[in-house]
N, C-alpha and C positions, 0 to 999 in steps of 0.2 A: 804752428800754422804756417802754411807757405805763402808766399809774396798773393800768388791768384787769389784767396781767400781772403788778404787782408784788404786787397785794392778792392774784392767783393761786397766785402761789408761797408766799405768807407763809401761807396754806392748808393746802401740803402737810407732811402730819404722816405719820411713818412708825410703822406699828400698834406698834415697841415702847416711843412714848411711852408709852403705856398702861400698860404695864409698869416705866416709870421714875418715877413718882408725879405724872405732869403731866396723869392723867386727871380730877383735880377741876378744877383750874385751865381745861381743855378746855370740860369741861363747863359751867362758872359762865361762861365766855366765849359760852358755845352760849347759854345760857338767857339770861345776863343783855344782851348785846348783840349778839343775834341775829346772830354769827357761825358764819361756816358753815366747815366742814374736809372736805378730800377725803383719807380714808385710802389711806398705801398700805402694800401689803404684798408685799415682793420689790422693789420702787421701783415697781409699778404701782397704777396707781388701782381700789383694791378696791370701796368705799365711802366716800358721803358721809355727815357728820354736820350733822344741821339740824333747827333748833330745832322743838318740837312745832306752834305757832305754822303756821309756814311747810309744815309736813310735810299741815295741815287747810286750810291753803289748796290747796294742789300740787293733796289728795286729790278738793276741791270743783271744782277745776275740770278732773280728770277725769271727773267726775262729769257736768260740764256737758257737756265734749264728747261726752260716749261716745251 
């Protein structure tokens, strides 16, 4: 499996981390080393979480294309 896939999986987080007290830890991960997580919920992919940083990039360069 290549490096892309394995940082892929180490990603997927199922929504009742959340509920298991691993949601500061998520977070300080999100803000402080601009890691990114794709929630799932039922094992599907609900939602992703990414840093505000990257969320006003993404926004700007919609902004650009549109």
């Amino acid at each position: 499996m290549d490096n892309y896939m394995v940082n892929l999986i180490d990603r997927l987080i199922p929504i009742s981390d959340f509920s298991k007290g691993k949601t500061s830890h998520i977070f300080d991960d999100v803000k402080n080393n601009n890691a990114e997580y794709i929630i799932l919920k039922n094992n599907q992919p609900t939602a992703v979480l990414i840093s505000i940083e990257d969320y006003k990039r993404i926004k700007k360069l919609e902004e650009f294309f549109e």
